[in-house]
Structures are given as C-alpha cells and as structure tokens.
N, C-alpha and C positions, 0 to 999 in steps of 0.2 A: 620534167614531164610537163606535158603543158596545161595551165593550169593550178599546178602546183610546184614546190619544191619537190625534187629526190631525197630522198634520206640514202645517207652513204652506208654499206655495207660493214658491220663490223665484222674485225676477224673472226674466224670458224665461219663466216657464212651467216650468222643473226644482223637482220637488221634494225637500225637504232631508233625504237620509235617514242613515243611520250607512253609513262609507263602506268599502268593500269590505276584508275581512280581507288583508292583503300589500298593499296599495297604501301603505304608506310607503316597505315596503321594496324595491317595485318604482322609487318616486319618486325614495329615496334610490340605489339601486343602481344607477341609470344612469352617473352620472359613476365608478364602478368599473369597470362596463363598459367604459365608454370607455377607461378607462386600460391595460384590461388588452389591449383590443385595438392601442392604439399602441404596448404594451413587444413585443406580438408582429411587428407592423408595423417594430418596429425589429430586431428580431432578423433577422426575413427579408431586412432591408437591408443588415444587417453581411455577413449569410450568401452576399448575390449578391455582396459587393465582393471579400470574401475569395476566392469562386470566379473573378471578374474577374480577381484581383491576379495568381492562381495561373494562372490561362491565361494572362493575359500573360510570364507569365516562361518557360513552356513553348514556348507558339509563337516567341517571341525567343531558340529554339535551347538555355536555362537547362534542360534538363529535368530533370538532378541536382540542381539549386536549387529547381526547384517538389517533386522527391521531400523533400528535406529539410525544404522548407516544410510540406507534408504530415504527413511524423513525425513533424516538432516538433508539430504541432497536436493530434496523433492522441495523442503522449506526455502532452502536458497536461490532457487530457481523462482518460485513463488515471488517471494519478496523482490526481486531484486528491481521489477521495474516500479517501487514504489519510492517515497520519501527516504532523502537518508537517514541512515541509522534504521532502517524499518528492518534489518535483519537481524536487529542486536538487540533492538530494545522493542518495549511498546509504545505505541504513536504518541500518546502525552509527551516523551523526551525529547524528539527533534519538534515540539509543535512550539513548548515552552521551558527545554532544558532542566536540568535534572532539580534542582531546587526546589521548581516550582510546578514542576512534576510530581515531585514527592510531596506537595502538600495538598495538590489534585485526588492525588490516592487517597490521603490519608484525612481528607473531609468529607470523602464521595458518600453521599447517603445510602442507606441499605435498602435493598428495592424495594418499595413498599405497595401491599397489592391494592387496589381502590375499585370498588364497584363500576361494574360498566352499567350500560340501559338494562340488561336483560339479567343481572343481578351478578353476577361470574365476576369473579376477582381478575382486574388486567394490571401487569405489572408494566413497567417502562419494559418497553421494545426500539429496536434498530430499525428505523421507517425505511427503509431501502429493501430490509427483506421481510418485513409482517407490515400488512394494512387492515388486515382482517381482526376481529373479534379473537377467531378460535385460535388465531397464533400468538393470543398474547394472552391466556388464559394463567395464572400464577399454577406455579408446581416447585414451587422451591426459589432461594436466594440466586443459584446461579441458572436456571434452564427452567422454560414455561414447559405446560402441555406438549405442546406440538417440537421440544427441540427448540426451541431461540435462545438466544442468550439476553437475559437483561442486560439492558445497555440505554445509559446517559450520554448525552451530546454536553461538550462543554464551551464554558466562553470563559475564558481569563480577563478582569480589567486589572493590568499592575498601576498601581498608584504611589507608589513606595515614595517616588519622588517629589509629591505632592503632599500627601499627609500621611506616609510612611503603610498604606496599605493594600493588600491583595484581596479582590474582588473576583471570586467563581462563582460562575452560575451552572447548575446542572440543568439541562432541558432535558424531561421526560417527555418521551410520547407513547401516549395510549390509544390505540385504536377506536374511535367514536368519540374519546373525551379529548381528545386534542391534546396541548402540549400544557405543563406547568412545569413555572421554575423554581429552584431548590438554590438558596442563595446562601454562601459563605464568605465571610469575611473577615480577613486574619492580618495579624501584624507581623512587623520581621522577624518577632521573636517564635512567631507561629513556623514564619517559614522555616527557622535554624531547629524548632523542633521537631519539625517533621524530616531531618536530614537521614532518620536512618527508615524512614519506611520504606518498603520495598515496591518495587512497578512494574508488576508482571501482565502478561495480558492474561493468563487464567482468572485475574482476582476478578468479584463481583461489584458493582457493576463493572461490564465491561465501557471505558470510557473513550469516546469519538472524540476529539476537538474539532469544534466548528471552523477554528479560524485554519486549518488545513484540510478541510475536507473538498473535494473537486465539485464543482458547479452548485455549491450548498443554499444560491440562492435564486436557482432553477429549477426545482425539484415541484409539482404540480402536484397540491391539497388541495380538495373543499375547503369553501370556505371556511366553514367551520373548523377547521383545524389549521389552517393556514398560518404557519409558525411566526411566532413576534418578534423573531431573533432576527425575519429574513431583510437583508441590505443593511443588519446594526452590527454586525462583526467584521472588526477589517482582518482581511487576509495576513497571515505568514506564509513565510516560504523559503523555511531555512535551505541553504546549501544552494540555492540557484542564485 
C-alpha cells in the first residue's frame, strides 16, 4: 500500500497485526488471578469452619469455652502486629529476656499513692492514656478511679560485666507531679534468685520498657514534667 507495508493475510481470513498493548500481561496474569481468588476462597472456608466450630460448642451448653475461644482468637490477632513473643509473654521478655525479666517483676515497687496539688492521692499512670489529674486518682494497687492501670516505665543498665551488676530503674509518672525514679540494684546472685518469679501482664505494676517502646523520645510534655529519661535509653530490638 503506499505509504506503508501490507500485512499478509493469515489463514481463516485474520490479519496479522502487532498485538494489543497489555495482552501479555493480561495472558500472563490470569493464572495470578486464579490463585489470588482460591487463597481467598480458602480464607472464607477456614472463616465458616471456625464460626461452625464456635457455634457448636455454644449450643452444646460450652458457652464460657466458645467465650474463651473467642478471646483467644481476638488476642492473637491483636498482638500479632507487635514485638516478638508479644503473644506469649509480657513485653519485659522480648525487651530483656526471661532472667532479667524475672528480676524486673520481682523488684517492681508497689504503687505508691503521693499527694497531688489539690490533695487526692495519684498513683504512677501510663502517660500515653492518662495526663489528667482525675485518671490517676489512687483506688487500689492494680486500677485507679477512672479504670487505668498502674503502670511503671522501665530502664535496665546490665553491668554484670563490669562489676557484676544490674541496674533498673522504674519511671513513675504522675500527672502534675511529673516523673520519679525508683532505682534497684542487684547482683547475679539476685538475678539466679529471682528465676522462679513469674511475668504476667495482670501483675501490679503493669511494667513498659523504655528501651522498646516506639518513638519514646517524641512524646510532647510541659515542661515541667518533661521526662529525664528522654535521649538517655539506647533502644532494643530483639527479633529484627
């Protein structure tokens, strides 16, 4: 033709031309397809057996066991996009390992309530969910007023190698009074004695460690309370 070349007729009559932009990867992309639609076909499978599994154990009178089946499932989902071992243990284990984990527990002070300005006893609180006065009013060793849970922030120095000792510090914080620290310090005989305490996250205080908590040295106080710990804790990060 002029102008141009002819493209030659193939048999049956179709002629041969340059073949559509995306048609490989429409070609190729079908068997992805497919695949992606049976991981979802299986999901939805597991998802009705589970809900089976679970009504069966409800209707056969279990209904504290379908609740527990429930939490358990509801826990793991929870957890899982956090630190390892966060679904097995409580946060002290993966921060600093179970040794010295268990001697974290088993020095932790017991919450002690301290007058604020306006007279009302404030216990250590978790500065992420109380900044107020009224949420950290004392009502007990494990839970203020308002529902919080007492709760210490921790700092571990191990110096075992040095002069054979471990150095924790508990940071309180109290709303209006700012932060104090509660300092322990133990030898290795401390730590082999504390091998059989246990490390749950129910016990009192509930304990944070600083050196894995996420952006713990961006967190925006008055001055007055502006924590003394902030840029003196080096980071962990087990498992990554």
């Amino acid at each position: 033709m002029p102008g141009g070349a002819a493209h030659e007729p193939m048999p049956g009559g179709a002629a041969h031309g340059p073949m559509p932009r995306g048609a490989n990867a429409v070609a190729g992309g079908g068997e992805r397809g497919q695949a992606t639609i049976e991981s979802a076909a299986l999901a939805a499978l597991m998802a009705l057996l589970l809900v089976a599994v679970t009504a069966a154990i409800v209707v056969g009178g279990e209904v504290r066991a379908g609740r527990d089946l429930a939490g358990a499932i509801g826990r793991r989902i929870a957890c899982a996009p956090r630190l390892p071992d966060a679904c097995h243990h409580q946060a002290l284990v993966p921060a600093y390992g179970w040794p010295l984990a268990r001697l974290a527990r088993a020095l932790a002070p017991t919450p002690e309530p301290l007058p604020g300005a306006t007279g009302l006893p404030l216990v250590p609180v978790d500065f992420r969910r109380c900044r107020r006065l009224s949420c950290a009013v004392a009502a007990g060793p494990h839970l203020t007023a308002s529902n919080r849970r007492t709760t210490d922030f921790t700092q571990l120095i191990d110096r075992r190698r040095t002069d054979g000792t471990v150095e924790i510090v508990y940071w309180e914080y109290r709303p209006t009074l700012g932060w104090r620290a509660v300092r322990r310090t133990a030898t290795a005989a401390a730590v082999e004695a504390a091998a059989g305490t246990e490390v749950l996250a129910s016990q009192d205080p509930a304990l944070v460690p600083l050196e894995t908590l996420p952006g713990r040295n961006h967190y925006d106080f008055p001055a007055e309370e502006d924590p003394p710990w902030r840029w003196q804790v080096e980071g962990r990060y087990p498992g990554w």
